[in-house]
C-alpha positions in Angstrom: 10.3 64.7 13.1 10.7 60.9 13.0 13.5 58.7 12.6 13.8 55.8 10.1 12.4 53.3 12.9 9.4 55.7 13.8 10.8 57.1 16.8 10.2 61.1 17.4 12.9 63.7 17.0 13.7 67.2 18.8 13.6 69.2 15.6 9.6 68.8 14.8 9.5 67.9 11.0 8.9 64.5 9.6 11.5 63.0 7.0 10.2 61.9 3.8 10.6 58.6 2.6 14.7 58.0 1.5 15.5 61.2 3.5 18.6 62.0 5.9 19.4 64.5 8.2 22.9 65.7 6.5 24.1 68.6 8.6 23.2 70.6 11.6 23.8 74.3 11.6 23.6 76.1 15.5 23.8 79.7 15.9 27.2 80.6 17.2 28.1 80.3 20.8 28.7 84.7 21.0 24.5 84.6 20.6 24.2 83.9 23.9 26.1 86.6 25.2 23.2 89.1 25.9 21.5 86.5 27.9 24.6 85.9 29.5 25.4 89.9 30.3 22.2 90.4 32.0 22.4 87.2 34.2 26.0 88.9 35.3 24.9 92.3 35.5 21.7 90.7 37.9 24.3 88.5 40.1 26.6 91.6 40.3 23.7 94.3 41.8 22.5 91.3 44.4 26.1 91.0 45.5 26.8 94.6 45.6 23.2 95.2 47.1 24.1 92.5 49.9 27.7 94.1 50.6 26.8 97.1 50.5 23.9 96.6 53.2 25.9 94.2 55.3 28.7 96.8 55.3 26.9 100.2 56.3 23.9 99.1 58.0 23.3 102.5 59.7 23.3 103.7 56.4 21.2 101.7 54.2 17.6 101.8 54.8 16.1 98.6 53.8 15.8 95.9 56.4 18.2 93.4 56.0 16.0 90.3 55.7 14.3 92.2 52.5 17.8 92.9 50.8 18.3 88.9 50.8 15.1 88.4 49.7 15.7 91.0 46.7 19.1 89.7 46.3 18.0 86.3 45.9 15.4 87.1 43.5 18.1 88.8 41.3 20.0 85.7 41.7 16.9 83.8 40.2 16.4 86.5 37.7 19.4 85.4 36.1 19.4 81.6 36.4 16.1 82.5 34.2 17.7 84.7 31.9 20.7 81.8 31.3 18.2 79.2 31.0 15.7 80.8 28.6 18.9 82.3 26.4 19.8 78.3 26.3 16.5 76.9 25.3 16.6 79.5 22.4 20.1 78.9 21.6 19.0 74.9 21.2 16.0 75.6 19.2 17.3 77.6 16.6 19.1 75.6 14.5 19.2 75.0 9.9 19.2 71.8 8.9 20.1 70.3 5.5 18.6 67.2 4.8 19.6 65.1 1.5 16.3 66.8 0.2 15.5 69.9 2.1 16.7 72.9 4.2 14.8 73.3 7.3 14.8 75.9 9.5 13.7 75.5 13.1 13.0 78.9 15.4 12.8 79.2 19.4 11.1 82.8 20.6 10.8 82.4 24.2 9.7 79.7 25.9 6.4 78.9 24.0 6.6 80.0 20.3 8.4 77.0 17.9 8.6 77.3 14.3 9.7 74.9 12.0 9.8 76.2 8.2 11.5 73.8 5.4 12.1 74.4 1.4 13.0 71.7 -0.8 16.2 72.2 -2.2 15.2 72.3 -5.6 12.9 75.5 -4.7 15.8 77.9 -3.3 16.6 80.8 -5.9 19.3 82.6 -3.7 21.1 81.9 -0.7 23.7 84.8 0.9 25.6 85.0 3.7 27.0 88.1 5.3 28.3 89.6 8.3 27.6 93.4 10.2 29.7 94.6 12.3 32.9 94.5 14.1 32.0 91.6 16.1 30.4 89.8 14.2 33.4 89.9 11.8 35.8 89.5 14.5 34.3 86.1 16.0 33.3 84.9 12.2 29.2 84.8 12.4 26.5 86.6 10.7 23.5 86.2 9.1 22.1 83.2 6.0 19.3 84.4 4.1 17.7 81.7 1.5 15.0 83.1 -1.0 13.0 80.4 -2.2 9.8 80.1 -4.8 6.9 79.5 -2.3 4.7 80.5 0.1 7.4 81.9 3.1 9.9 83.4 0.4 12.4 84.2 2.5 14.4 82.5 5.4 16.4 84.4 7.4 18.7 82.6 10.2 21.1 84.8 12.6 23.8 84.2 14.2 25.2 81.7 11.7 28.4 80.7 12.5 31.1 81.0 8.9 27.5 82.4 7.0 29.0 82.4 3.9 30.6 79.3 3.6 26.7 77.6 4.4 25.5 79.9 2.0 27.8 78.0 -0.4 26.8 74.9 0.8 23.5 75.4 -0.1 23.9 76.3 -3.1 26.0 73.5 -3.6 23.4 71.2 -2.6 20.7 73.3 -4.7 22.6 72.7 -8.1 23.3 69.3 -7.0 19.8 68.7 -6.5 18.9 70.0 -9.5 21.2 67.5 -11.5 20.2 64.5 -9.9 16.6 65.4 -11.0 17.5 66.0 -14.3 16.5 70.0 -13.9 18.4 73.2 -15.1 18.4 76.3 -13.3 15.3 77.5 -14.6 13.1 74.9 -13.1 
């Protein structure tokens, strides 16, 4: 993606000419929680694992020199699990631009998607939640059908999915009447 002036931008799409980044959408904060349960879960065993072997040394048969070493690989474990749950929680982000919806995905370390529809080409946007949680902390899931060739967009963990399922639609009709379209294309 570039700027006005040229420069690059983390999102990897290029504006069109007259275009503007209008909103960024990032999944909600309780996404990371899984990420964030294992690193916990990890640093909790190696703590327990060192305690436990400091404490009954008769007892427990693995030298002590190898229980740090396994503790302290847990301990990385998780700094690993934090760190990729953040660079997926950065990456996947919806962007609404005066002219188009983009949708950027993170799997993992190495695999980057960026998909985009013009505004004009969305047919149904809907935003819903599952679940207890997901109802109680107000995030869900926006999916945007669109004429082309990926018909569907589907972004989770939207935070309030509804109300950018609105917005979009907003911006689809508005769209629409600044081209001089109607509904039916």
């Amino acid at each position: 993606m570039a700027h006005k002036d040229g420069t690059p931008t983390p999102y990897g799409f290029d504006l069109d000419e007259g275009e503007e980044i209008t909103r960024i959408i990032k999944r909600h904060p309780m996404t990371l929680l899984p990420s964030w349960l294992t690193a916990a879960t990890l640093t909790s065993a190696a703590a327990l694992l060192t305690y436990v072997s400091g404490r009954y040394p008769d007892v427990f048969p693995i030298p002590g020199t190898m229980v740090l070493a396994l503790a302290f690989l847990m301990v990385m474990l998780a700094v690993i699990f934090i760190w990729v749950g953040l660079v997926n929680y950065r990456g996947n982000v919806l962007i609404f631009t005066n002219i188009h919806l983009v949708m950027a995905e993170q799997h993992g370390l190495f695999s980057h998607r960026v998909s985009q529809v013009h505004f004009t080409r969305i047919q149904d946007v809907t935003g819903h939640k599952h679940g207890i949680v997901q109802a109680l902390f107000g995030y869900g899931v926006v999916e945007i059908q669109s004429a082309g060739e990926k018909t569907r967009f589907i972004f989770t963990g939207a935070p309030h999915p509804q109300q950018i399922a609105d917005d979009a639609l907003e911006i689809h009709e508005r769209r629409l009447k600044e081209l001089g379209m109607n509904e039916t294309g």
